[in-house]
N, C-alpha and C positions, 0 to 999 in steps of 0.2 A: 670485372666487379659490377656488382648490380647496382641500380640507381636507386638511393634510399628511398628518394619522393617519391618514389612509384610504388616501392616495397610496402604492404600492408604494417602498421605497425600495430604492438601488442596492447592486448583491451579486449574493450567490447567492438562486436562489428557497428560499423553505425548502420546497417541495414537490419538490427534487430535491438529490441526495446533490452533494457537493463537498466537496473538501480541498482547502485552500491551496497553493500552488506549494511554499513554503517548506517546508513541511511532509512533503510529497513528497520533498522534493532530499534533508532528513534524515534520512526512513526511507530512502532508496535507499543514502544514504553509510553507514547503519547497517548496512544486508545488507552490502553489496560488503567492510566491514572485518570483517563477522565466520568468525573462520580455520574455523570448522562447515564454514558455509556455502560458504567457497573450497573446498574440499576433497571437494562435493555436486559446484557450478556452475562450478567454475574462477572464473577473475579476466576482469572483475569476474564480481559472482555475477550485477547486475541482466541481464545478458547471457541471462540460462538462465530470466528471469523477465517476467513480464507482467500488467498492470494489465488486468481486465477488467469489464466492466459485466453486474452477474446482478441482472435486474429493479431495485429504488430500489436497489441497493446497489454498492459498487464494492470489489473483493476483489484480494489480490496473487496470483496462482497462476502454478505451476512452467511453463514456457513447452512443457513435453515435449520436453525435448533431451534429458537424462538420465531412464532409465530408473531411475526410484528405488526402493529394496528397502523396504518397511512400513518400520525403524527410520531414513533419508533421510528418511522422508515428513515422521512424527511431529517428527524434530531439526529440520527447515526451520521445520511449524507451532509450534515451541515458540520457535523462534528469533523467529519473526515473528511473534508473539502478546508476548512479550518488546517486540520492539523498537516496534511501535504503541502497548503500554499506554506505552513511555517518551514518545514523541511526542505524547501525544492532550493534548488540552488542559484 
């Protein structure tokens, strides 16, 4: 019989990034309610936005639909710096 502490157990590997679905669906329902952000990306906001993968890491970035002026940029990253510190565990 094989020794459990050694057996890899079921999940995420810990040598690649993952966030929980749930978790996800949170911060998405946080962008899309916040009126900043309607007002950047229209409704919903997730619509103007995209999840993408840069090396171990997985970041939200503006999808380039709107062309956003430097103070757009800054209000999305503070909006969304905001709403992940409220979600993180």
């Amino acid at each position: 019989m094989a020794d459990t502490e050694t057996m890899p157990q079921g999940g995420v590997n810990p040598d690649r990034v993952g966030i929980m679905m749930d978790v996800l669906d949170n911060i998405i329902s946080d962008l899309n309610d916040n009126p900043g952000l309607q007002k950047i990306f229209g409704v919903p906001v997730s619509a103007g936005l995209v999840v993408v993968a840069d090396n171990n890491d997985l970041r939200i970035e503006d999808a380039g639909k709107v062309n956003l002026t430097e103070e757009q940029q800054n209000s999305f990253l503070n909006v969304l710096d905001e709403v992940i510190r409220a979600n993180s565990v």
